[in-house]
Residue, then its C-alpha position, 0 to 999 in steps of 0.5 A: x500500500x502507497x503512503x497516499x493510500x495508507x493516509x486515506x485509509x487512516x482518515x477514513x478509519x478516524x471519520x468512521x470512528x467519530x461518526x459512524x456509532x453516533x449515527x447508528x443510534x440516531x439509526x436505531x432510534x428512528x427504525x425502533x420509532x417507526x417499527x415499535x407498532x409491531x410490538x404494541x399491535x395486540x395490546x394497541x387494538x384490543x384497547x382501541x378496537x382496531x381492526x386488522x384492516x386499520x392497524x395495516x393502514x395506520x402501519x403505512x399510512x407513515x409513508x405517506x407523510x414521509x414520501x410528501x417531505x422527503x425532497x424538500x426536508x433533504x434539500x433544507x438539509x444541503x441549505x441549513x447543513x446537517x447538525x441543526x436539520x437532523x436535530x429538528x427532525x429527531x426532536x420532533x418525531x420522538x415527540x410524535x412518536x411519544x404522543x402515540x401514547x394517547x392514540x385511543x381512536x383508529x382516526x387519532x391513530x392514524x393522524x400521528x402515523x401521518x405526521x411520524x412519517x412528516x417529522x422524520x421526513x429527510x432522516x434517512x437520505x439526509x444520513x446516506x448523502x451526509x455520509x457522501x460529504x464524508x466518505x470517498x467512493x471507495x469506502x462508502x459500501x463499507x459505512x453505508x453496511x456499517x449504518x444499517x446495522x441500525x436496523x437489525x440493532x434495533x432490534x436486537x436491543x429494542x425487542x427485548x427493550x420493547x417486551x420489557x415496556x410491554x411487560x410495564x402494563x399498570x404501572x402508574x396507570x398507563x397501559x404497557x403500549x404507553x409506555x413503549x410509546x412514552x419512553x422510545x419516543x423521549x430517547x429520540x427526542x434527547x438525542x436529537x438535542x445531543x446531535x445539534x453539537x456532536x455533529x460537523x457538518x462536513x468535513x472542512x469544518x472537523x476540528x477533530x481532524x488535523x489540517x492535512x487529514x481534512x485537505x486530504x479527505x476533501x481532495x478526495x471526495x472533490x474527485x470523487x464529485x467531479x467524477x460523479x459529475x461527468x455521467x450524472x444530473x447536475x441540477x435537481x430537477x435534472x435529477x429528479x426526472x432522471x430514467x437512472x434515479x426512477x428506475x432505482x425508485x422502483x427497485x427500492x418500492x420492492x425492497x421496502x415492500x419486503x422489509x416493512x411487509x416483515x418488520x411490522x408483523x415479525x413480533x407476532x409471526x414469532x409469537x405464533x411460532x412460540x405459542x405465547x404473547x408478545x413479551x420478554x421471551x418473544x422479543x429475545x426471540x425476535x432479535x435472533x434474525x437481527x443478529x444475523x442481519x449484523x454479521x451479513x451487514x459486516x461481511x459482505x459490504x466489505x467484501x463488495x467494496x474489496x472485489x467491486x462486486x456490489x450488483x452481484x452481492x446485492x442480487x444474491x442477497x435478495x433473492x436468498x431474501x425472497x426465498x427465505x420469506x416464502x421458506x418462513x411460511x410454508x415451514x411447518x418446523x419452527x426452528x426452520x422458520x426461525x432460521x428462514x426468517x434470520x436468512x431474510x433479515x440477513x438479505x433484505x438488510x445488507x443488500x441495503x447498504x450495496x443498493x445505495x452505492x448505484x445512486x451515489x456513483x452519479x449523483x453529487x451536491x444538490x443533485x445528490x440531495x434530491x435523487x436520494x431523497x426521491x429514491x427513499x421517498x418513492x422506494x418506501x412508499x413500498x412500506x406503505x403497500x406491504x402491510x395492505x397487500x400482505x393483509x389483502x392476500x391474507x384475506x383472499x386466499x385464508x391463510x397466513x403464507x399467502x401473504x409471505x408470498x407476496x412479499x417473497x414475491x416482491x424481493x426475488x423481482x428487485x433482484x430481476x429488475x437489478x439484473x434487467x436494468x441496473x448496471x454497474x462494471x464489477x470494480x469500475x465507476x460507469x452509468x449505474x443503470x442503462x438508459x435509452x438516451x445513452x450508450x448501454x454499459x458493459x454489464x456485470 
């Protein structure tokens, strides 16, 4: 390794250092806010009388909100910068998601779902393109795979955390779902506050760095931009009508669709599979999928960015993703469907981080900030779609694998679409996906 090489390398490890596990909490706490539902669901409706068909709708109607701010909350964040934009989003969804403490009405419950989707509007593809002001081309799979591991964290940690809250029931009067509401919405808010002067908003401004590792890591990133320039949209409405970014929304629609049609039902899936109620015991149980999401997101995002071999790893993943849901269903064996069920953490998780490596090869500066954020707004709407669609085909075929299916469905063509359309040279830097307009790219 050449002394340049070997600067960068150690640079990069102290900016990872720095932000990456302050990042995750944030990370955590959001994924556990839009997901403790899955948690309170039984408890939630035998209180309030929610139907099946309500919850499913209340669960998704979140990205509804989310999907409506998602560009103009990312682009506030490229004006105002990240440290005061992440901690008035933080602040103000952890006091929504706290005030779902109070949700005794199918109307009130869905109100605050719609306005947790607005607050934290922006969190998510404001993280992904903050980790592009930091993080060179070459090492952005490896802190992409790193700040996923928010989710199945979450999870590890949140489920026990959330069964425990569960287990509060009575206590000084409020319901165990209030208190999950109550005390997971308070941390986020806290944090928040926290971000305001932990964060640097590029790394120009990083005092903890010194003046040769912040000239160094901006040359690098301003190559970086220049090369994302020469193939990609520099305006953002360039970039918001771009066939590459749409073509990436669809992808993530289908991603999303899986996660979320998982997520939210996952605590009662394993319930069944247990025959108990959700509490301590299921929420341990819970986390074992997630702890597995966190050894395939530590592995292969490093080994896609040794190799460049990040289109081929992300349609591995999602297609073991997708058979691995359909195998949670159709299992007869608990233990086989709890193993079935940590395969397609371990998938629909870390492709996650390798899919985000497509947009950010040709998307710089404002353009960045509004193609991403089209991609998470458009893409997640797929978190509204699964809770309906599963719930739909529940329904119509009476069983519960019919629903699994569905989302099985929905990963294994995410992995047909990449394949199709999606085109990123193993190891190079071209076009991520072949447009009409253009000459196509050598496919991997």
């Amino acid at each position: 390794m050449n002394r340049s090489a070997s600067a960068e390398g150690a640079v990069t490890s102290r900016v990872m250092r720095r932000l990456l596990p302050f990042l995750l909490l944030m990370y955590v706490l959001a994924f556990l806010d839009r997901a403790n539902i899955g948690f309170a669901q039984k408890a939630l409706q035998q209180d309030t009388g929610l139907t099946n068909a309500a919850f499913a709708f209340g669960a998704g109607v979140f990205f509804i909100g989310y999907a409506l701010f998602e560009v103009p909350s990312n682009l506030l964040l490229h004006r105002v910068g990240a440290k005061l934009w992440m901690c008035r989003i933080m602040v103000t969804w952890g006091l929504v998601s706290a005030a779902m403490a109070f949700a005794h009405s199918a109307t009130t419950f869905y109100v605050l779902r719609f306005l947790l989707g607005v607050a934290e509007a922006g969190f998510f593809p404001g993280i992904v393109y903050y980790l592009t002001r930091w993080f060179p081309q070459s090492s952005r799979a490896r802190a992409l795979g790193v700040f996923y591991f928010g989710a199945p964290l979450a999870f590890i940690f949140g489920a026990p955390l959330s069964g425990l809250l569960l287990d509060l029931h009575g206590a000084l009067g409020f319901k165990g779902w209030q208190w999950l509401f109550l005390i997971e919405g308070l941390m986020a808010s806290i944090v928040g506050v926290w971000a305001f002067w932990y964060l640097d908003d590029d790394p120009a401004k990083a005092r903890w760095l010194t003046h040769e590792q912040r000239a160094l890591l901006v040359a690098r990133l301003t190559d970086d931009a220049r090369a994302a320039t020469s193939h990609g949209p520099r305006s953002v409405l360039a970039a918001l009508v771009d066939p590459r970014v749409l073509v990436l929304c669809c992808v993530y629609f289908l991603i999303q669709a899986a996660v979320y049609g998982v997520v939210f039902y996952l605590p009662q899936q394993v319930s069944a599979l247990l025959g108990t109620k959700v509490g301590l015991r299921v929420g341990l149980v819970t986390a074992l999928p997630w702890i597995a999401a966190v050894i395939v997101t530590w592995i292969v995002p490093r080994y896609a960015d040794r190799t460049g071999k990040h289109r081929v790893c992300a349609v591995a993943l999602l297609v073991m993703s997708g058979v691995a849901i359909a195998v949670s269903g159709l299992a007869n064996a608990p233990v086989v469907s709890l193993i079935a069920l940590c395969c397609a953490a371990s998938g629909f998780i870390a492709a996650q981080p390798l899919f985000w490596t497509f947009p950010t090869r040709y998307l710089t500066g404002a353009a960045a900030a509004a193609g991403i954020a089209l991609i998470n707004s458009l893409g997640g709407l797929g978190g509204f779609f699964a809770p309906m669609a599963r719930t739909a085909a529940e329904a119509a075929f009476h069983s519960t694998s019919a629903g699994l299916m569905v989302l099985a469905g929905a990963a294994v063509l995410a992995a047909l679409v990449i394949v199709a359309l999606v085109r990123v040279p193993e190891g190079g830097d071209a076009r991520p996906i072949a447009d009409a307009a253009a000459k196509p790219a050598k496919a991997s």
